[in-house]
C-alpha positions in Angstrom: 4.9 -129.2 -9.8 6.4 -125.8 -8.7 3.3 -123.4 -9.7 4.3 -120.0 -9.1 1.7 -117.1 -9.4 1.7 -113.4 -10.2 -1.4 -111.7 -8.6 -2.8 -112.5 -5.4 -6.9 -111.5 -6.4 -9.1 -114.1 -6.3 -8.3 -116.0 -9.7 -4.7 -116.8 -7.9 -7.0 -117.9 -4.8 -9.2 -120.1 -6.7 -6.5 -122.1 -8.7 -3.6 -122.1 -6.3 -5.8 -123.6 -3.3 -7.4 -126.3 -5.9 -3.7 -127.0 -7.3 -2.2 -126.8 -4.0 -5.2 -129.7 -2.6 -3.8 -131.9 -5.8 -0.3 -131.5 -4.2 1.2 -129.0 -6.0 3.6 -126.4 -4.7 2.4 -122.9 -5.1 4.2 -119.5 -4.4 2.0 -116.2 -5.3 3.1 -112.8 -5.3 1.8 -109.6 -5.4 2.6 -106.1 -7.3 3.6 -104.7 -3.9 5.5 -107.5 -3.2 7.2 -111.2 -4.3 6.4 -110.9 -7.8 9.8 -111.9 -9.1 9.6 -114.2 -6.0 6.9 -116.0 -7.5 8.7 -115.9 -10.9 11.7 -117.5 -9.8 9.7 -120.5 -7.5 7.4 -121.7 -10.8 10.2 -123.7 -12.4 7.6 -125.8 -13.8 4.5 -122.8 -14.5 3.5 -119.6 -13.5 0.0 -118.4 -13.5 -0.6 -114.8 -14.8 -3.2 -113.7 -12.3 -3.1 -109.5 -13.2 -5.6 -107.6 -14.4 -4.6 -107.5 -18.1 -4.2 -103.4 -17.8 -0.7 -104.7 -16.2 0.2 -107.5 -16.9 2.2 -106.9 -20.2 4.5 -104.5 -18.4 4.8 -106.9 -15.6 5.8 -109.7 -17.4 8.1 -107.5 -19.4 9.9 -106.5 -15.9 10.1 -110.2 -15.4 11.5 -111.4 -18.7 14.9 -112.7 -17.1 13.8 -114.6 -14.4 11.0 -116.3 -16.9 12.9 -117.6 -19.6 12.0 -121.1 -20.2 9.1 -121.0 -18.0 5.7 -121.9 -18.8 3.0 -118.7 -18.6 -0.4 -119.6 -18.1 -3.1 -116.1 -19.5 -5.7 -115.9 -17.7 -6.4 -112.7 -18.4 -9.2 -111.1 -19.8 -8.9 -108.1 -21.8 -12.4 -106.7 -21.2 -13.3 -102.8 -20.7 -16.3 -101.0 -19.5 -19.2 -101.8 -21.8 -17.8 -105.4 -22.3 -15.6 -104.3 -25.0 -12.5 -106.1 -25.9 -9.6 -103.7 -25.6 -7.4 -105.8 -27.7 -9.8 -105.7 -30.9 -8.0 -105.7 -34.0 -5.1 -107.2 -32.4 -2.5 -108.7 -31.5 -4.3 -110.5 -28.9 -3.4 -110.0 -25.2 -1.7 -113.6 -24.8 0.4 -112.3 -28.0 1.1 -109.2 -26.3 2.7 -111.0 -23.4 4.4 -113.8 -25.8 5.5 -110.6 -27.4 7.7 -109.8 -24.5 8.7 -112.6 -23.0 9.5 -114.9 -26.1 12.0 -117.0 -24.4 9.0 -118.4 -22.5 5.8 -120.1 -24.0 2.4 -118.9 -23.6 -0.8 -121.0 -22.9 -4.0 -118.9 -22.8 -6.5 -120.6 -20.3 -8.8 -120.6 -17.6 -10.3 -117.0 -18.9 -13.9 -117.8 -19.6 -15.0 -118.7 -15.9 -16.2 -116.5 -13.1 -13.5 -117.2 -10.3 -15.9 -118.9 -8.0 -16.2 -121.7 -10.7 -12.7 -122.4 -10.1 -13.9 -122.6 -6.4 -16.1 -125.9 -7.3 -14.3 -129.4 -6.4 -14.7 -130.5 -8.8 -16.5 -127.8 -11.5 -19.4 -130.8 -13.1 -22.4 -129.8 -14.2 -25.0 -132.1 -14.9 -22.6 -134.9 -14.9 -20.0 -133.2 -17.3 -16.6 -131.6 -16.3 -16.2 -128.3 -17.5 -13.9 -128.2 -20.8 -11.1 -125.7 -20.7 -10.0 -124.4 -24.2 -6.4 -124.1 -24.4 -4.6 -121.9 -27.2 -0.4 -122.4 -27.2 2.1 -123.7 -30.0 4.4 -125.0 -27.5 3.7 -128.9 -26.7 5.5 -129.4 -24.0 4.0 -126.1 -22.5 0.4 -127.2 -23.2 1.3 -130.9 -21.8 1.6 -128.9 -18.2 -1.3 -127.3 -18.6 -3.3 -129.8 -19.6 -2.4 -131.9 -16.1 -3.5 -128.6 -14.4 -6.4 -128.5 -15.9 -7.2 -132.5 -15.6 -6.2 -131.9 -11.7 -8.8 -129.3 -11.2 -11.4 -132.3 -12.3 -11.7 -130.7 -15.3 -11.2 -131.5 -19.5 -8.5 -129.8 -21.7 -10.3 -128.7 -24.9 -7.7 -128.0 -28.0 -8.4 -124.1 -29.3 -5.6 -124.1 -31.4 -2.0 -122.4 -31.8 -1.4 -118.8 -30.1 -3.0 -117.2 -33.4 -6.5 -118.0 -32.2 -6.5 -116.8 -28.7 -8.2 -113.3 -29.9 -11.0 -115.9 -30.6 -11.1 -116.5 -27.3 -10.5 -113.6 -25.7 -13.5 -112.3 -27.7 -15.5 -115.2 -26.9 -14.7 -114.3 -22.9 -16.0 -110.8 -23.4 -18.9 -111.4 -25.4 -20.3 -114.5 -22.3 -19.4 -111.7 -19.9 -21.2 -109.3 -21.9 -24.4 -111.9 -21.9 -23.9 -112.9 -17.9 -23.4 -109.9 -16.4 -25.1 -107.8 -18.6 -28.1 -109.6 -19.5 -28.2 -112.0 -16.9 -28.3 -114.8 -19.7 -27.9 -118.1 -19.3 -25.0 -118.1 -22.6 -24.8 -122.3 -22.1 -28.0 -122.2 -24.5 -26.3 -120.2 -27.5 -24.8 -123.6 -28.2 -27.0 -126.5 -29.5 -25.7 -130.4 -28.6 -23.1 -131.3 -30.7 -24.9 -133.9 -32.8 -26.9 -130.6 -34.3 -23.8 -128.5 -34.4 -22.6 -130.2 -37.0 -23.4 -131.0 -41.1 -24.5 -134.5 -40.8 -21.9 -137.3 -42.2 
């Protein structure tokens, strides 16, 4: 695939280099330079690696070149405090869907700390990591899903572009409990087989 990225921090770093080693071509560019670029090389997606205080106007700017191509949020729209600066809605993916409708939206890769991304392959105690994905388009969350299965980790359905505020939330409330509290948040969620009413 043709993967091209907007932001060169060290989300961009993490993913291109893993999606570049599963043989991938990656172009990344930068708000002082080769962001439309970066636009025009990922025929086939283009990560949104901004913080998420510029990425709606950035992808606004961009909304020619990126018709028809697949955007991949990232972002995390988290304040000081851990707040979520989207509460209430609409939800930052929806923001950029919002401005950029010719080109679907897959929200993804948001709830790890970029040196996860880092990990070849990101298992932990045997298990690949599961990556929620939240998009309506199909075909757009087809891509994404191969990106995600090349970075030796599991696609997880979240759901249509409605629930991304879910997980946006969910991002800023695990931030809220690792960085803050220094929690370990893996333990807010019991095994699945008690996570469940019995059948």
């Amino acid at each position: 695939m043709r993967i091209g990225i907007l932001g060169t921090g060290g989300m961009a770093d993490a993913l291109g280099t893993q999606w570049r080693r599963a043989g991938h071509e990656v172009l990344a560019g930068s708000r002082s330079g080769g962001l439309r670029e970066a636009a025009e090389f990922g025929t086939d997606a283009v990560l949104l690696a901004l913080p998420y205080t510029a990425v709606v106007d950035v992808v606004a700017g961009l909304e020619d070149v990126l018709r028809g191509r697949v955007l991949i949020d990232c972002t995390n729209p988290v304040g000081p405090g851990f707040a979520l600066l989207t509460a209430g809605g609409p939800a930052a993916a929806e923001r950029i869907a919002s401005v950029a409708p010719a080109a679907p939206v897959v929200k993804a890769f948001n709830l790890c700390h970029v040196d996860v991304w880092r990990l070849t392959p990101p298992v932990f105690d045997g298990r690949p990591l599961a990556v929620p994905l939240c998009g309506d388009d199909e075909a757009a969350l087809t891509v994404v899903r191969r990106l995600v299965r090349d970075l030796g980790c599991e696609p997880l359905n979240a759901g249509g572009l409605d629930r991304t505020g879910l997980l946006e939330a969910t991002a800023a409330l695990l931030i809220g409990l690792w960085v803050g509290e220094g929690a370990d948040a893996q333990a807010i969620a019991p095994p699945l087989e008690f996570a469940r009413p019995a059948l």
